[in-house]
C-alpha positions, 0 to 999 in steps of 0.5 A: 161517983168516984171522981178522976185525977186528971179532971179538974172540976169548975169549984177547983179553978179559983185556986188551981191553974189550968193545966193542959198536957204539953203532948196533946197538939190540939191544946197548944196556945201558938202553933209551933214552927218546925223544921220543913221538909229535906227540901227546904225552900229558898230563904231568900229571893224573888217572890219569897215569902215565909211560911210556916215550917220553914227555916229563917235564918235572922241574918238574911234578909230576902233580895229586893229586884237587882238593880238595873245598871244603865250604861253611857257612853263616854268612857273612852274620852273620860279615860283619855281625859284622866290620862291626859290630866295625870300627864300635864300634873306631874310635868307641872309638879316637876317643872314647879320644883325645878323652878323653885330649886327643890331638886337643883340637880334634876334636869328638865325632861323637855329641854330644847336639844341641838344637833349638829350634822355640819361636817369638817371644815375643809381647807382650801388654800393657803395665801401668805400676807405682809399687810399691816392692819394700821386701823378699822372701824365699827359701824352700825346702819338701818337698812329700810328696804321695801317692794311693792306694786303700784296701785296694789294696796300694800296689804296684798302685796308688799316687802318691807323690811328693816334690819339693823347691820353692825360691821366692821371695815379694816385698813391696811398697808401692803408690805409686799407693794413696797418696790426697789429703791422705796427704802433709803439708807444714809450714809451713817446708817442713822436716817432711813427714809420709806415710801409706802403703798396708800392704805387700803379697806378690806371688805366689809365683815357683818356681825351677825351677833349685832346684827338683826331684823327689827321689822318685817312687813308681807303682804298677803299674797307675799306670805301665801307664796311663803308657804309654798316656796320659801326663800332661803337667800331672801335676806341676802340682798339686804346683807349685800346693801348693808356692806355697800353703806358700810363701805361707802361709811368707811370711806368717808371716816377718814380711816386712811389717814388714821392707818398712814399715821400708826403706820408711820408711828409703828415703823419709827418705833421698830426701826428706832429699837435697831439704832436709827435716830431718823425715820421718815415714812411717805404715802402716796398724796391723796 
């Protein structure tokens, strides 16, 4: 029998390698992924999963379920609280750099301003003077002034306040008092004799740049009354109490007897410059 070319009998299969035809489907070893229909599923997604046929593409990778974004509330706030730290860093930067002299020109944004609305003064009068101011004196007092209640505890009802004034009293001699026959002239025109007006206090000037509280006591009630009616001309009584003590000082300091004294050196000068060799300069006996 005559034996076919493609056949391969058994005694030849130690030798010759099987051979298969490549065109014949049902002989391949692995089955083969080909391209899938004009509609190809989805490559990716939920609930996919290969098959044969399809398309993979190595560089994706199906989706696992999309997360779940869970929302709090807050947002708000955070932001105001960001917003807020952002402020307070930089005006904490640039109040550190003026402090330290990085930027000695930079001006510091937060500065206490002042205004001024006062408007012109006015003048009132004029009044003409001829007094000699032969002296003053500088006094300083603490006014301890206190109000309360009897049988009210002081913590409910109480004022007491200590200032400390500083102020100054000037003495002077009034020219204008001086009457006929107060000035007498010599013969020789080298004696002259005045009679001048006692010496006289002016009232009481307060320094306030020297003068201040240094304590202020209020009782309960006295501060609620504050805060619904407050008292501009609160410290006026003691400003009044500090000038009558002041005066009262300046009474008892013997500042009329230091003015009659420069007064009387002044004159001697004055009128010894205009050729009299005599001054005499009277006062009024005390």
């Amino acid at each position: 029998m005559a034996r076919n070319d493609d056949t391969v009998t058994p005694d030849d299969s130690d030798d010759v390698p099987t051979q298969r035809r490549a065109s014949d489907p049902s002989t391949a070893e692995y089955p083969e992924i080909t391209s899938g229909p004009a509609d190809p599923a989805p490559t990716s997604g939920k609930g996919w999963s290969p098959k044969i046929g399809d398309r993979i593409d190595p560089r994706e990778r199906p989706e696992r379920d999309a997360p779940v974004i869970v929302k709090t509330g807050g947002g708000a706030m955070r932001g105001l609280f960001w917003l807020v730290a952002t402020i307070g860093l930089v005006v904490a930067l640039v109040l550190g750099a003026k402090t330290i002299g990085l930027f000695p020109d930079l001006k510091n944004p937060f500065a206490e301003e002042q205004t001024d609305r006062s408007g012109p003064a006015l003048l009132k009068s004029v009044q003409d003077l001829s007094q000699y101011v032969a002296a003053e004196g500088n006094f300083e007092v603490i006014v301890d002034v206190q109000k309360d209640r009897k049988y009210i505890p002081d913590f409910l009802l109480n004022e007491r306040i200590l200032f400390v004034a500083a102020g100054s009293v000037e003495v002077y001699v009034d020219f204008a008092g001086i009457g006929q026959g107060a000035v007498k002239e010599s013969d020789d025109r080298r004696t002259v004799e005045i009679t001048l007006p006692a010496p006289q206090l002016r009232p009481v000037r307060i320094n306030n740049d020297r003068s201040y509280v240094y304590q202020e006591d209020r009782g309960l009630f006295n501060r609620l009354a504050d805060a619904f009616k407050s008292d501009p001309n609160r410290l006026q009584e003691v400003y009044k109490l500090s000038e009558e003590k002041i005066g009262a000082a300046a009474k008892e300091a013997g500042l009329g007897k230091r003015a009659e004294e420069n007064t009387r050196k002044m004159l001697q000068q004055f009128l010894g410059a205009l050729g009299y060799t005599s001054v005499i300069v009277n006062f009024p006996a005390s």
